[in-house]
N, CA, C and O of each residue as an XYZ file, in Angstrom:
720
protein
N     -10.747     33.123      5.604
C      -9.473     32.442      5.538
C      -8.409     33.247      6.294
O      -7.513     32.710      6.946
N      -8.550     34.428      6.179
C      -7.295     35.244      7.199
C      -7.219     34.904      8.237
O      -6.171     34.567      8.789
N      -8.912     34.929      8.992
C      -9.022     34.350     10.233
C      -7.823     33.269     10.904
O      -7.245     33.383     11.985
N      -7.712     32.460     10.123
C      -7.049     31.083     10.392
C      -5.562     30.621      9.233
O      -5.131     29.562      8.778
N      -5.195     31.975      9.137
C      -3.855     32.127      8.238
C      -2.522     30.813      8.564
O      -1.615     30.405      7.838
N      -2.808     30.554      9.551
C      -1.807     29.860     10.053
C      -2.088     28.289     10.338
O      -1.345     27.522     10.951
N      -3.818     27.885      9.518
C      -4.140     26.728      9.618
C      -3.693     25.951      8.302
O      -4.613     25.767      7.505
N      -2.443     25.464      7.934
C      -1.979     24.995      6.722
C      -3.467     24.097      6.181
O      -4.204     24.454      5.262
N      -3.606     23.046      6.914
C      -4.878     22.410      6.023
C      -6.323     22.991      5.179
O      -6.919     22.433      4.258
N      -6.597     24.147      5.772
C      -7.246     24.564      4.707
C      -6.827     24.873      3.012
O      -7.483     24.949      1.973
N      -5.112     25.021      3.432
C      -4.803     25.855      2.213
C      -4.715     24.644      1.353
O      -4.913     24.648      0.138
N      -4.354     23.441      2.191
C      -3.862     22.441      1.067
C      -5.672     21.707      0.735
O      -6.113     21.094     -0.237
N      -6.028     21.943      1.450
C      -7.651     21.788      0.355
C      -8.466     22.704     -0.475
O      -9.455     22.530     -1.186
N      -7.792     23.667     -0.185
C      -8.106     24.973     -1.309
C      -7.142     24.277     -2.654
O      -7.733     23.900     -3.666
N      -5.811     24.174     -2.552
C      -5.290     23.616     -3.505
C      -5.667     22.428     -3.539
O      -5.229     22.290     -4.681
N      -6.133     21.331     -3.291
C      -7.025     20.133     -3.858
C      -8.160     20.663     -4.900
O      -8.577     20.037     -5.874
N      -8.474     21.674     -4.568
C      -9.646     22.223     -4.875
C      -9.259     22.702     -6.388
O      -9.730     22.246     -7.430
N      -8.601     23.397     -6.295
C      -8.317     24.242     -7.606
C      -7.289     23.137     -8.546
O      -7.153     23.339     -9.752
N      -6.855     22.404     -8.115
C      -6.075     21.373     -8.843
C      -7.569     20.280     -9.488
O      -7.538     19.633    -10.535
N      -8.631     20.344     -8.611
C      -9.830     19.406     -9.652
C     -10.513     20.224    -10.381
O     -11.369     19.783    -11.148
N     -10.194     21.905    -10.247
C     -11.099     22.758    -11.539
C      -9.941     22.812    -12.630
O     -10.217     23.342    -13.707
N      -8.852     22.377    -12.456
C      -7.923     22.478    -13.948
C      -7.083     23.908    -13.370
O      -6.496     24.367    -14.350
N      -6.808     24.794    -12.116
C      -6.365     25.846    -12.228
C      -4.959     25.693    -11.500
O      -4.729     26.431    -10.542
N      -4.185     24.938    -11.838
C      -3.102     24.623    -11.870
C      -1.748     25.816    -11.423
O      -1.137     25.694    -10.362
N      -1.563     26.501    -12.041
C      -0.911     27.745    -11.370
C      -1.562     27.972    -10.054
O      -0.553     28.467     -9.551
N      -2.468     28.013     -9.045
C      -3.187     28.247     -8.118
C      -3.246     27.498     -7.354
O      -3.581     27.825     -6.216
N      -2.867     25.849     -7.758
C      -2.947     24.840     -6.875
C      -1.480     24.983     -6.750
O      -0.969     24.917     -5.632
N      -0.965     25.119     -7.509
C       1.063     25.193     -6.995
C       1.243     26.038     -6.211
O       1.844     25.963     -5.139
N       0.558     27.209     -6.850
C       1.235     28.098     -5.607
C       0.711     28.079     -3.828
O       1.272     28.650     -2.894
N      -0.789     27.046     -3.785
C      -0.995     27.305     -2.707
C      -0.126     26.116     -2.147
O       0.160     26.089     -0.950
N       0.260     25.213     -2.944
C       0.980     24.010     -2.286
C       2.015     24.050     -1.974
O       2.304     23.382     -0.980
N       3.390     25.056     -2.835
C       4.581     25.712     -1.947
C       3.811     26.428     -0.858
O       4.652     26.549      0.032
N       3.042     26.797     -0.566
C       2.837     27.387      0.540
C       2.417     26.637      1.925
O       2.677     26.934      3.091
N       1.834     25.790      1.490
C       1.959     25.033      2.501
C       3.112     24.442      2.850
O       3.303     24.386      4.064
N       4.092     23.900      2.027
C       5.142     23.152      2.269
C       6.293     24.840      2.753
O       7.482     24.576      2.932
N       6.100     25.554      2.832
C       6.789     27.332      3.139
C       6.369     27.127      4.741
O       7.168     27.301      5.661
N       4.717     26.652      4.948
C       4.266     27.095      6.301
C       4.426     26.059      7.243
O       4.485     26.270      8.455
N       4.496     24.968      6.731
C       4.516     23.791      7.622
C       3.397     23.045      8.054
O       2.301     23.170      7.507
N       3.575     22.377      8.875
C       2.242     21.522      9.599
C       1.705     22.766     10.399
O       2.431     23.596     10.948
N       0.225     22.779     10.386
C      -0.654     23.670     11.470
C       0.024     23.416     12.821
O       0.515     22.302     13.007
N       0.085     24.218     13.646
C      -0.023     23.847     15.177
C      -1.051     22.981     15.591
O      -2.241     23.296     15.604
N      -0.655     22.034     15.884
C      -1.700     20.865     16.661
C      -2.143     21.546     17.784
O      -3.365     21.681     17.711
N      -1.654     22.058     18.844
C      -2.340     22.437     20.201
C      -3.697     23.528     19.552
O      -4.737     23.737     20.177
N      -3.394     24.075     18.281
C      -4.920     24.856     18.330
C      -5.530     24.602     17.171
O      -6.166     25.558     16.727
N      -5.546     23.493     16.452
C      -6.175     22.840     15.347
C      -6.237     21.759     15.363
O      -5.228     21.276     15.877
N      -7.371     20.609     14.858
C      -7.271     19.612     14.602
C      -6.852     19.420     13.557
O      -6.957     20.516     13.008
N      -6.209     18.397     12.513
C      -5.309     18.700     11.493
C      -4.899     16.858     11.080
O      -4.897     15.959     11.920
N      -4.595     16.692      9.635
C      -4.100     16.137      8.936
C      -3.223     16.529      9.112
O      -3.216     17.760      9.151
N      -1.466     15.582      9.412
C      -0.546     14.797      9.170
C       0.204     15.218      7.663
O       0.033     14.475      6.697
N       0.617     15.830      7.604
C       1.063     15.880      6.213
C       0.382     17.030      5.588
O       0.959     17.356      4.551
N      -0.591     17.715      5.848
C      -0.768     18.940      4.708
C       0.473     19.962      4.609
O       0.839     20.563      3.599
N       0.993     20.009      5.807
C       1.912     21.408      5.195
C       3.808     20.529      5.089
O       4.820     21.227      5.158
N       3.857     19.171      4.943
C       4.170     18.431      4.358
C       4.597     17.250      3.291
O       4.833     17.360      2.088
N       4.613     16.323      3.963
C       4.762     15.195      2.735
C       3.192     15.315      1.585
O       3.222     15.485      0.366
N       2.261     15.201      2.240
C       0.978     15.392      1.230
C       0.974     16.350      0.717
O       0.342     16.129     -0.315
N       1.412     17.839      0.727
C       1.677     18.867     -0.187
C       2.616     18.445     -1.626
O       2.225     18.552     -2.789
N       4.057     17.904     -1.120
C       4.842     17.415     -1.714
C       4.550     16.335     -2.492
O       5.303     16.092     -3.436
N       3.688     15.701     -2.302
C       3.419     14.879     -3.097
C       1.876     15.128     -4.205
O       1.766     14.557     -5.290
N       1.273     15.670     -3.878
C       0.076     16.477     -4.502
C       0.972     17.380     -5.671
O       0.657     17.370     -6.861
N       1.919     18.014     -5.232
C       2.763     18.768     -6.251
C       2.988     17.705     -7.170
O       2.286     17.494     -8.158
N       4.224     16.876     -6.741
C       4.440     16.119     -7.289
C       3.596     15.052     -8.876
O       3.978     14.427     -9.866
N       2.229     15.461     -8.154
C       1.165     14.974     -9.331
C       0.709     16.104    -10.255
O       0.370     15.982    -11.432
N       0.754     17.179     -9.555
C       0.410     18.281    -10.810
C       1.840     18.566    -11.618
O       1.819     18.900    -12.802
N       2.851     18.436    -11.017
C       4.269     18.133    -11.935
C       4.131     17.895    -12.901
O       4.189     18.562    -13.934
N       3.810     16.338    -12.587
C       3.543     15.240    -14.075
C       2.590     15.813    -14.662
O       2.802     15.718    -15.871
N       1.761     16.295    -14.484
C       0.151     16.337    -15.087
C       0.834     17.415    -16.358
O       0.462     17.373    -17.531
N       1.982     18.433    -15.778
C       2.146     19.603    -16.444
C       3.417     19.147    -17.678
O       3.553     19.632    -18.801
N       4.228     18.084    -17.028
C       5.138     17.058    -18.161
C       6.485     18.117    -17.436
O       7.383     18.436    -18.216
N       6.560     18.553    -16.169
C       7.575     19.190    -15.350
C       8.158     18.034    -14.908
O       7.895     17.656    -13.767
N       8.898     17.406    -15.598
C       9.256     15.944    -14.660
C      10.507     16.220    -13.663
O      10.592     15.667    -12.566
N      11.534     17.194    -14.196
C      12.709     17.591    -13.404
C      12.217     17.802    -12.127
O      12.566     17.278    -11.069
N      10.710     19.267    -12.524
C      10.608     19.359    -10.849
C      10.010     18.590     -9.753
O      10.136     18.877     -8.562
N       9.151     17.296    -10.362
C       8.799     16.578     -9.878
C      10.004     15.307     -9.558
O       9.760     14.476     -8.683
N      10.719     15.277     -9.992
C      11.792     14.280     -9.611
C      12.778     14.748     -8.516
O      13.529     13.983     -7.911
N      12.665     16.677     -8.239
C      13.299     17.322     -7.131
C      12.270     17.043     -5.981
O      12.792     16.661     -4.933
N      11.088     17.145     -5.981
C      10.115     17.030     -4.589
C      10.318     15.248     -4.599
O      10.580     14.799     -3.482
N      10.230     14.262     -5.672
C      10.608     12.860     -5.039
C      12.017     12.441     -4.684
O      12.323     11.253     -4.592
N      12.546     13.054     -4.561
C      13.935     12.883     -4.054
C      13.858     13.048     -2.399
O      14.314     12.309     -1.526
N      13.175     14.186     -2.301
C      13.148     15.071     -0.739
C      11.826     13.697     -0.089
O      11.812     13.177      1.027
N      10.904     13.460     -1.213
C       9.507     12.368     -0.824
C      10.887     10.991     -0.150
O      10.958     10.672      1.037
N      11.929     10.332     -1.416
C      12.418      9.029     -0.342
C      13.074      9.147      0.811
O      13.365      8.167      1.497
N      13.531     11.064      1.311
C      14.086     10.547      2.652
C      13.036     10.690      3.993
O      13.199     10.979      5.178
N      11.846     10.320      3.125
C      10.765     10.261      4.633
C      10.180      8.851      4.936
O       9.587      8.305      4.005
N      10.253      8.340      5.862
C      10.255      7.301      5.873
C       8.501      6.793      5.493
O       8.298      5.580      5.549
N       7.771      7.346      5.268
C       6.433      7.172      4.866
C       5.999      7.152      3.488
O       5.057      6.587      2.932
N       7.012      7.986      3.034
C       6.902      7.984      1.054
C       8.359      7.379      0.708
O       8.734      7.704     -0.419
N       8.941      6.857      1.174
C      10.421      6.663      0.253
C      10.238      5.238     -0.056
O      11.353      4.736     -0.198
N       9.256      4.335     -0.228
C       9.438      3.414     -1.389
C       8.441      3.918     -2.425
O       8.799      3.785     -3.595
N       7.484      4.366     -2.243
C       6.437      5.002     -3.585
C       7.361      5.793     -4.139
O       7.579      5.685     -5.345
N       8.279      7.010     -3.117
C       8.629      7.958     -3.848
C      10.184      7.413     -5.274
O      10.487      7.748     -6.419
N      10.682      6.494     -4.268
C      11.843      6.126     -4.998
C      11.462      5.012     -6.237
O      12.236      4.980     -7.193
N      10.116      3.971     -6.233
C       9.734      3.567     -7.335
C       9.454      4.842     -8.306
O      10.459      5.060     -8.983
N       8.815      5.391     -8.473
C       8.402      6.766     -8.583
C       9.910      7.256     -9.459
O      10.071      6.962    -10.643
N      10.743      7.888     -8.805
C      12.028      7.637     -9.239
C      12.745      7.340    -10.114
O      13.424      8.091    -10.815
N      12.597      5.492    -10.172
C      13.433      3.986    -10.826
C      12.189      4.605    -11.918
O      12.859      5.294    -12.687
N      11.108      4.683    -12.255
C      10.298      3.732    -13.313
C      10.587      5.113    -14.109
O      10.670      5.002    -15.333
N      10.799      6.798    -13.376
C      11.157      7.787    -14.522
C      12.359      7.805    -15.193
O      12.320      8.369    -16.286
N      13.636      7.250    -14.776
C      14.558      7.171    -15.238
C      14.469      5.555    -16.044
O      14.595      5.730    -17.256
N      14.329      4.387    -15.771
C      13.863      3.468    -16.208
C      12.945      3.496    -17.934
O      13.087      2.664    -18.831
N      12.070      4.682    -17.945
C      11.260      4.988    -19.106
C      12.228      5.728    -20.116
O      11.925      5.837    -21.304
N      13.477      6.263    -19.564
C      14.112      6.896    -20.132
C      15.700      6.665    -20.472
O      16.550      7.409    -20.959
N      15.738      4.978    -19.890
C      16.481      4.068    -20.337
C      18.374      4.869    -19.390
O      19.544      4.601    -19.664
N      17.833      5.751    -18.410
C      18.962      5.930    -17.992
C      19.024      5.592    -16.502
O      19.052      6.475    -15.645
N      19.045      4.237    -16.210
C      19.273      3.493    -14.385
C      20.384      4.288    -14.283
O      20.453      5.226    -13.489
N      21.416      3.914    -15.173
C      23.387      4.223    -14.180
C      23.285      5.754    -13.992
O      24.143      6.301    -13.299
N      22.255      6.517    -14.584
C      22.184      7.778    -14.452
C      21.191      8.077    -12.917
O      21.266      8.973    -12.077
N      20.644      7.357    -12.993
C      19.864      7.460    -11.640
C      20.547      6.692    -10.253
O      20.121      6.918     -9.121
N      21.360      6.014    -10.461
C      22.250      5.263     -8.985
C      22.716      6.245     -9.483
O      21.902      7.012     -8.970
N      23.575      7.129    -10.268
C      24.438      8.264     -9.552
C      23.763      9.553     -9.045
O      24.197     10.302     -8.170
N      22.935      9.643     -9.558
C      21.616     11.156     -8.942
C      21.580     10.517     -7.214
O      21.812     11.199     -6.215
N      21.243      9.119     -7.233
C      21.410      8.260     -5.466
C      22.325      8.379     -5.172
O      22.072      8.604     -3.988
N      24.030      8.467     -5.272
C      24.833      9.072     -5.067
C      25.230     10.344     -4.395
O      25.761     10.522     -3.299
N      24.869     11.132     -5.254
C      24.774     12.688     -5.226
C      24.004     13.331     -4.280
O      24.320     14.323     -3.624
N      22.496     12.418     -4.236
C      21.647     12.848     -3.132
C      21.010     12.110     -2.201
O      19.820     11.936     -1.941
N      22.789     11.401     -1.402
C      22.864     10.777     -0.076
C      21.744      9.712     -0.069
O      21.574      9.352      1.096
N      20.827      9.002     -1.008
C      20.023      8.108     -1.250
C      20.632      6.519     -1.587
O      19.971      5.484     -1.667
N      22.342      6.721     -1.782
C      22.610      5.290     -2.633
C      23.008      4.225     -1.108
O      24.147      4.340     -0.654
N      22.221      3.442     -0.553
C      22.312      3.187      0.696
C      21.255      1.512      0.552
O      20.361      1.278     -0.262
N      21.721      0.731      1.505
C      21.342     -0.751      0.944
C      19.688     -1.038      1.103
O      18.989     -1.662      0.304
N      19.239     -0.369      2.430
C      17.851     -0.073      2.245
C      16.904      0.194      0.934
O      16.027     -0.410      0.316
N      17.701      1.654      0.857
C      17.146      2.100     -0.660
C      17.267      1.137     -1.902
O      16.405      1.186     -2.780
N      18.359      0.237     -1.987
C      18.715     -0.406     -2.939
C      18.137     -1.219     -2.891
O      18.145     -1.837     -3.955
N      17.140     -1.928     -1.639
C      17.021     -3.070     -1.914
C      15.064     -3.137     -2.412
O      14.485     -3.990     -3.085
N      14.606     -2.101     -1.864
C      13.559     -1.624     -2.797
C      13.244     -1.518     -4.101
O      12.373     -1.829     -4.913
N      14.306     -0.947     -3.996
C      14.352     -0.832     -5.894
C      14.654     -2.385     -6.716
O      14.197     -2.707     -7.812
N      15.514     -3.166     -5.870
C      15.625     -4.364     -6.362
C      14.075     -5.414     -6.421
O      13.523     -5.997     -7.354
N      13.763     -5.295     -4.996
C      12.362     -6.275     -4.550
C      11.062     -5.452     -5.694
O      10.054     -6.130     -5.895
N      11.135     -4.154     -6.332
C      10.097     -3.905     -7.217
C      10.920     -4.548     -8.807
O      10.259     -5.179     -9.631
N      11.735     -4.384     -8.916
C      12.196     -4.554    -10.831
C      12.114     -6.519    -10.754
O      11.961     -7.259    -11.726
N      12.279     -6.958     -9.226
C      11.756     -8.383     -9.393
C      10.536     -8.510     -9.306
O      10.124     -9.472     -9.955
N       9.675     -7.873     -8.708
C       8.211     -8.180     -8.841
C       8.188     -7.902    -10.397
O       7.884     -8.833    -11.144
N       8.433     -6.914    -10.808
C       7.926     -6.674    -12.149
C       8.945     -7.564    -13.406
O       9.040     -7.294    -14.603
N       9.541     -8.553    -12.717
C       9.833     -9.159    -13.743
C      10.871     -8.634    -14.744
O      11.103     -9.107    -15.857
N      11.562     -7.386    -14.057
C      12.721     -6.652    -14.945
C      14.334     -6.819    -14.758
O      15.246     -5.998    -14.666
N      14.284     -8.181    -14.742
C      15.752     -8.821    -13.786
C      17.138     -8.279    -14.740
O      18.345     -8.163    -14.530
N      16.336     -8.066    -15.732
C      18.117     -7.605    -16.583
C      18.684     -6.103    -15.665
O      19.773     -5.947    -15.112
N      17.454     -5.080    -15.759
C      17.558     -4.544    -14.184
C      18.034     -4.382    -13.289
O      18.915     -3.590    -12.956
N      17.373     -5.305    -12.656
C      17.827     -5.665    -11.217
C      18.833     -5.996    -11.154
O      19.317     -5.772    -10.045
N      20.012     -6.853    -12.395
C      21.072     -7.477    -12.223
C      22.211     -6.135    -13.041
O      23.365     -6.373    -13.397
N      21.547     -4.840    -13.179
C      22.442     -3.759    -13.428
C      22.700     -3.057    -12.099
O      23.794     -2.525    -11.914
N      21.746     -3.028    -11.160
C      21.607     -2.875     -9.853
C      23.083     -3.632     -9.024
O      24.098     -3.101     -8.572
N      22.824     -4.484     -9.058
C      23.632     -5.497     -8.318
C      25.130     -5.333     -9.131
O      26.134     -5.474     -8.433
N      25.279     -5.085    -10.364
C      26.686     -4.502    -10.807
C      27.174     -3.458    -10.557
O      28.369     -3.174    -10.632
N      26.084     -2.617    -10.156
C      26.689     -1.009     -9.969
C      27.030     -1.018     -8.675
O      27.799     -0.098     -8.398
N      26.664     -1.910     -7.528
C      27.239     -1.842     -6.129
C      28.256     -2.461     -6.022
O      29.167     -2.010     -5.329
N      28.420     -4.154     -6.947
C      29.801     -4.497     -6.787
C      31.232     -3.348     -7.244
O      32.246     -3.208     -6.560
N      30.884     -2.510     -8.805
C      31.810     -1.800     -8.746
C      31.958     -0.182     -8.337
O      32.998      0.474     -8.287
N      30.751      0.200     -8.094
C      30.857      1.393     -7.009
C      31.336      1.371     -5.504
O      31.845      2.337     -4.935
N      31.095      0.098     -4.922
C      31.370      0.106     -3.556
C      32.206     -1.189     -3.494
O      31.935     -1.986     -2.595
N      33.175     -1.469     -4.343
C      33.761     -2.579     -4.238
C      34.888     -2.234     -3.576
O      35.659     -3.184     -3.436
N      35.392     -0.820     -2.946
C      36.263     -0.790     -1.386
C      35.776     -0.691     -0.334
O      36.476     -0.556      0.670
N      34.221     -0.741     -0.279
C      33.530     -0.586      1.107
C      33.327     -2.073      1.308
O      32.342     -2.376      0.635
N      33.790     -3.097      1.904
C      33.214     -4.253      2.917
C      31.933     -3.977      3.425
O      30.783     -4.257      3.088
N      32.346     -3.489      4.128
C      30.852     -3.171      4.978
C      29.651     -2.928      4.163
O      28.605     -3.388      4.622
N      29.598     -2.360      3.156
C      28.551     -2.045      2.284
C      28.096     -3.511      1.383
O      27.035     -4.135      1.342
N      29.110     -3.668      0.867
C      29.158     -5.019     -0.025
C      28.408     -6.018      1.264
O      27.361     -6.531      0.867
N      28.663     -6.261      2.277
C      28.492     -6.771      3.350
C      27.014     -7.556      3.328
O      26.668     -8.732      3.214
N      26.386     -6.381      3.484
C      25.354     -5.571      3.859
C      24.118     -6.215      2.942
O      23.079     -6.854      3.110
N      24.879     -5.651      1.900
C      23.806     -5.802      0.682
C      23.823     -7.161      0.297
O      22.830     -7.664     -0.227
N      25.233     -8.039      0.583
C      24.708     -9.162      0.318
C      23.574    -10.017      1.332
O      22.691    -10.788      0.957
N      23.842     -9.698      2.414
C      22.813     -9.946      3.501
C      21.894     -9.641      3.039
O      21.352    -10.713      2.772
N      21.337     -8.960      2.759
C      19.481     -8.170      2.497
C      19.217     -9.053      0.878
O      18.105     -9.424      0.500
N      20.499     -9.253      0.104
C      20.227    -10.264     -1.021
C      19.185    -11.614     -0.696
O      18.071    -12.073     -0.950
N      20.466    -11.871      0.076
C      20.066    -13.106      0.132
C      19.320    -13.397      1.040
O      19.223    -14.607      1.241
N      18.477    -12.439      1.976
C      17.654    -12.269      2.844
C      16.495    -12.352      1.958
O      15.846    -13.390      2.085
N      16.042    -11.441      1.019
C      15.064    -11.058     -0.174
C      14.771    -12.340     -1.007
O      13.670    -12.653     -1.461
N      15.709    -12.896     -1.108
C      16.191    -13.821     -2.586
C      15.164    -15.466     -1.786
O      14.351    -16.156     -2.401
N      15.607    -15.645     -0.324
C      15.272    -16.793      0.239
C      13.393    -16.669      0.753
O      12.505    -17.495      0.963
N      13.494    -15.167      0.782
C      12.037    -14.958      0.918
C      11.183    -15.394     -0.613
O      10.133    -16.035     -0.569
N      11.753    -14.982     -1.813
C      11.300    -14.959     -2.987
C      10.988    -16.480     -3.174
O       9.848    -16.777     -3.533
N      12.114    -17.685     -2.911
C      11.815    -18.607     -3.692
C      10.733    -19.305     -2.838
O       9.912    -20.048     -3.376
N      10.729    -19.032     -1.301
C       9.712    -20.048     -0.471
C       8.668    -19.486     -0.727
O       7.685    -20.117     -0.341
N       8.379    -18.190     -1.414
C       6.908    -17.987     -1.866
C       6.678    -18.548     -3.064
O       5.535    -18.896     -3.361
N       7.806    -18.726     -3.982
C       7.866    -19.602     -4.999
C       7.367    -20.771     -5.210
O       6.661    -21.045     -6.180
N       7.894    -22.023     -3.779
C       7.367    -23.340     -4.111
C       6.217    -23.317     -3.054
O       5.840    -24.485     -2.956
N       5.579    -22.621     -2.323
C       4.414    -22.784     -1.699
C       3.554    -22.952     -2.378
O       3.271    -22.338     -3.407
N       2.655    -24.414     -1.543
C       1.171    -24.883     -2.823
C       0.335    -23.710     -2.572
O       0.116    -23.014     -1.580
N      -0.098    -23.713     -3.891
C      -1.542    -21.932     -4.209
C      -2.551    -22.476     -2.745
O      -2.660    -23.552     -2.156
N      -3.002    -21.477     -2.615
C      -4.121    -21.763     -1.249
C      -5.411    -21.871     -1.873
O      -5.830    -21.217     -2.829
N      -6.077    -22.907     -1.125
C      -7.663    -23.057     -1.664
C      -8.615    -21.886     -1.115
O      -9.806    -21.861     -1.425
């Protein structure tokens, strides 16, 4: 392994590794380390996309939970929604921990705080609490932008566009006959 000190993907399958024998302290620490070292150099490795990245961060992220560390796992999914490859898993992810814990208005302001409260993001979170059928939800969602951003136009704007963009998609899947 010294040999190739600087090949992040081994380390993050060493920590795969030790995260399926139960050795948990060992899989964390090799997984800050990857996310410390970065992606391998491509010009002298072939290499997975994400080991000394988002797939570190999110591998953490599961031994987090596993350990009932939810704070620190709710700090690596925060950093997971501003990538554009994990930020709807990461931000459901997110909604359903604060959601279990009955505090949403506490979580649009954590989106606040950490440059996340943005109509994109919002409207994710809306298109999952309607799939799942959690419209009382979704319609706390839609109150917290009218009176959080009720001096931004542009925002209000915005979001009503992607509403009613979402909303017109929802019902024509609605009355479409089931397919044979």
């Amino acid at each position: 392994m010294q040999q190739y000190s600087d090949y992040t993907d081994l380390k993050y399958i060493q920590a795969l590794c030790q995260y399926k024998l139960s050795h948990y302290n060992e899989a964390e620490n090799l997984l800050e380390k990857c996310i410390n070292y970065g992606e391998s150099p491509w010009e002298k490795y072939t290499l997975s996309v994400g080991s000394g990245s988002f797939k570190a961060m999110q591998s953490l992220v599961a031994l987090y939970k596993r350990q009932d560390k939810h704070e620190k796992a709710n700090e690596l999914l925060v950093q997971l929604a501003k990538i554009d490859c994990t930020k709807s898993k990461a931000l459901t992810e997110i909604m359903n921990y604060y959601i279990d814990k009955d505090m949403l208005s506490d979580m649009l302001c954590d989106f606040v705080n950490n440059e996340l409260y943005n109509v994109d993001n919002l409207m994710i979170l809306l298109k999952q609490l309607i799939s799942d059928e959690k419209l009382k939800l979704a319609t706390n969602i839609v109150k917290d932008v009218n009176e959080r951003m009720q001096n931004n136009r542009e925002f209000i704007k915005q979001f009503c566009i992607s509403c009613n963009s979402m909303l017109k998609n929802i019902s024509t899947m609605d009355i479409q006959p089931p397919h044979d």
